[in-house]
C-alpha positions as CSV (number, residue, x, y, z in Angstrom):
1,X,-46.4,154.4,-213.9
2,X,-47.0,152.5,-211.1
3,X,-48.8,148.9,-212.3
4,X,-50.9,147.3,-209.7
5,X,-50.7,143.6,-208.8
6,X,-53.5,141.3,-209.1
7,X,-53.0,140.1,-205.6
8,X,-54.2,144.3,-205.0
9,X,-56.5,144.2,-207.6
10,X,-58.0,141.4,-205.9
11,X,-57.9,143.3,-202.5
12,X,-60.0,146.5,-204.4
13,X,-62.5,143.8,-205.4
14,X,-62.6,142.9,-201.6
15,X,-63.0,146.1,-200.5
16,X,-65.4,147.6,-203.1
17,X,-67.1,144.7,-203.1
18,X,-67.1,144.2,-206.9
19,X,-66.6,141.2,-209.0
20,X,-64.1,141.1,-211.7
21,X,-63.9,137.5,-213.8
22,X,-60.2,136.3,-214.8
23,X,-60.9,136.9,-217.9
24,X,-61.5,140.6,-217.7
25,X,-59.1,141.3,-215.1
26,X,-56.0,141.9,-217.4
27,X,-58.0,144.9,-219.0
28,X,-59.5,146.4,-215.9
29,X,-55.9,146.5,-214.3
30,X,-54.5,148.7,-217.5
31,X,-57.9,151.0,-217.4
32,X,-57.2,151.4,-213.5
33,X,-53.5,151.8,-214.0
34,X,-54.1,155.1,-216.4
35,X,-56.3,156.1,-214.1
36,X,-53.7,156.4,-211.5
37,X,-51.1,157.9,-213.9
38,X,-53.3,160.6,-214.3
39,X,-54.2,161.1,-210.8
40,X,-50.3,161.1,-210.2
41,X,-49.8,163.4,-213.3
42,X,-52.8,166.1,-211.8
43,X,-50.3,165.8,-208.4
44,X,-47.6,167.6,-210.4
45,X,-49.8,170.5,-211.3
46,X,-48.9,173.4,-209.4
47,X,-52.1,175.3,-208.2
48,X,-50.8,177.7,-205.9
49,X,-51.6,180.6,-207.9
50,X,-55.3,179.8,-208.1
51,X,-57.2,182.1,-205.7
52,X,-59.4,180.2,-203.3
53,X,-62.4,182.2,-204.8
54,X,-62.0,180.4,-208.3
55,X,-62.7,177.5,-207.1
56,X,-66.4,179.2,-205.2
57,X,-67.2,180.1,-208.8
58,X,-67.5,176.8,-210.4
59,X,-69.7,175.3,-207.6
60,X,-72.7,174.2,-208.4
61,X,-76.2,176.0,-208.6
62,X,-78.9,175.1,-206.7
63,X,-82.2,176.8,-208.4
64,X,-84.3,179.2,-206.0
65,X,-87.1,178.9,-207.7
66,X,-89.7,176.6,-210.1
67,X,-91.3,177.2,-213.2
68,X,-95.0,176.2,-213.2
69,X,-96.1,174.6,-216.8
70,X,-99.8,175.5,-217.4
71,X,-100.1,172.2,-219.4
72,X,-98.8,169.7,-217.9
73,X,-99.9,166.8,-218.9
74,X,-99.3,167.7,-222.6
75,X,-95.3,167.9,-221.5
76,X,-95.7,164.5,-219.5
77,X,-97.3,163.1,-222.3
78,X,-93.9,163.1,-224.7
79,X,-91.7,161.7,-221.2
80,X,-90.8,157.6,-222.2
81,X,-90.4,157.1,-218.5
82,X,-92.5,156.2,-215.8
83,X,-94.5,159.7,-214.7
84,X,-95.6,159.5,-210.7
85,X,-97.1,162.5,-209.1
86,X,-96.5,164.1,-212.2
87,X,-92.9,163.6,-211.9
88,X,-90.6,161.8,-214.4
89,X,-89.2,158.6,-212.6
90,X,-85.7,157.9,-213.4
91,X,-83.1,154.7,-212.1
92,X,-80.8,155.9,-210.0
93,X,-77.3,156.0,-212.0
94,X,-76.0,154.1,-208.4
95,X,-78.4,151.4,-208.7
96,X,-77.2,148.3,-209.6
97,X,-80.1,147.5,-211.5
Protein backbone atom coordinates (compact mmCIF):
# COMPACT_ATOMS: atom_id res chain seq x y z
CA UNK A 1 0.00 0.00 0.00
CA UNK A 2 1.05 3.07 -1.19
CA UNK A 3 1.47 5.62 2.20
CA UNK A 4 1.19 9.28 1.37
CA UNK A 5 3.57 11.90 2.60
CA UNK A 6 2.62 14.70 4.72
CA UNK A 7 4.26 17.13 2.33
CA UNK A 8 0.91 15.53 -0.06
CA UNK A 9 -1.24 15.39 2.62
CA UNK A 10 -0.56 18.98 3.12
CA UNK A 11 -1.10 19.64 -0.74
CA UNK A 12 -4.90 17.75 -0.34
CA UNK A 13 -5.46 20.16 2.46
CA UNK A 14 -4.49 22.96 -0.12
CA UNK A 15 -6.47 21.82 -2.59
CA UNK A 16 -9.67 20.79 -0.76
CA UNK A 17 -9.32 23.49 1.13
CA UNK A 18 -9.65 21.69 4.55
CA UNK A 19 -7.75 22.11 7.73
CA UNK A 20 -6.14 19.24 9.35
CA UNK A 21 -4.19 20.21 12.96
CA UNK A 22 -0.62 18.28 13.58
CA UNK A 23 -2.03 16.58 15.94
CA UNK A 24 -4.63 14.81 13.94
CA UNK A 25 -2.67 14.47 10.88
CA UNK A 26 -0.97 11.09 11.69
CA UNK A 27 -4.52 9.41 11.87
CA UNK A 28 -6.16 11.09 8.91
CA UNK A 29 -3.10 9.93 6.73
CA UNK A 30 -3.75 5.99 7.86
CA UNK A 31 -7.74 6.44 7.35
CA UNK A 32 -6.83 8.03 3.83
CA UNK A 33 -4.20 5.52 3.14
CA UNK A 34 -7.00 2.48 3.43
CA UNK A 35 -8.93 4.34 1.54
CA UNK A 36 -6.63 4.16 -1.29
CA UNK A 37 -5.83 0.50 -0.75
CA UNK A 38 -9.25 -0.22 -1.32
CA UNK A 39 -9.72 1.94 -4.26
CA UNK A 40 -6.44 0.14 -5.69
CA UNK A 41 -7.89 -3.25 -4.47
CA UNK A 42 -11.64 -2.49 -6.41
CA UNK A 43 -8.93 -1.76 -9.63
CA UNK A 44 -8.13 -5.52 -9.56
CA UNK A 45 -11.73 -6.57 -9.87
CA UNK A 46 -12.40 -7.80 -13.14
CA UNK A 47 -15.90 -6.55 -14.38
CA UNK A 48 -15.91 -7.49 -17.83
CA UNK A 49 -18.52 -9.90 -17.53
CA UNK A 50 -21.09 -7.48 -16.17
CA UNK A 51 -23.54 -6.48 -18.82
CA UNK A 52 -23.80 -2.80 -19.26
CA UNK A 53 -27.61 -3.25 -18.39
CA UNK A 54 -26.81 -4.29 -14.74
CA UNK A 55 -25.42 -1.39 -13.99
CA UNK A 56 -29.16 0.60 -15.56
CA UNK A 57 -30.85 -1.50 -12.86
CA UNK A 58 -29.41 -0.17 -9.82
CA UNK A 59 -29.94 3.51 -10.76
CA UNK A 60 -31.76 5.41 -8.87
CA UNK A 61 -35.58 6.12 -8.81
CA UNK A 62 -36.97 9.27 -9.21
CA UNK A 63 -40.88 9.10 -7.94
CA UNK A 64 -43.51 10.10 -10.74
CA UNK A 65 -45.91 10.85 -8.50
CA UNK A 66 -47.03 12.38 -4.70
CA UNK A 67 -49.11 11.12 -2.17
CA UNK A 68 -51.44 13.82 -0.73
CA UNK A 69 -51.99 13.36 3.31
CA UNK A 70 -55.52 14.59 4.17
CA UNK A 71 -54.10 15.61 7.67
CA UNK A 72 -51.40 17.26 7.45
CA UNK A 73 -50.80 19.16 10.00
CA UNK A 74 -51.29 16.18 12.39
CA UNK A 75 -48.11 14.43 10.44
CA UNK A 76 -46.14 17.87 10.73
CA UNK A 77 -47.05 18.07 14.20
CA UNK A 78 -44.62 14.85 15.31
CA UNK A 79 -41.56 16.45 12.74
CA UNK A 80 -38.63 17.92 15.40
CA UNK A 81 -37.46 20.09 12.64
CA UNK A 82 -38.22 23.28 11.33
CA UNK A 83 -41.73 22.88 9.10
CA UNK A 84 -41.83 25.90 6.20
CA UNK A 85 -44.59 25.75 3.66
CA UNK A 86 -45.46 22.66 5.18
CA UNK A 87 -42.25 21.13 4.40
CA UNK A 88 -39.77 19.63 6.79
CA UNK A 89 -36.47 21.79 6.76
CA UNK A 90 -33.45 19.90 6.90
CA UNK A 91 -29.34 21.12 6.95
CA UNK A 92 -27.84 20.32 4.04
CA UNK A 93 -25.38 17.17 4.87
CA UNK A 94 -22.71 19.66 2.55
CA UNK A 95 -23.11 22.50 4.81
CA UNK A 96 -20.50 23.23 7.00
CA UNK A 97 -22.57 24.21 9.57
Amino acid sequence: MAKLTKEELKHLQKLSNVNIDESGEEKFLSKLDSVIWMLDKLNTIDTSNISEINWLWNTLRVLSWTKDFPNKKEILANVKHEVVNNSIVIKSALSSD
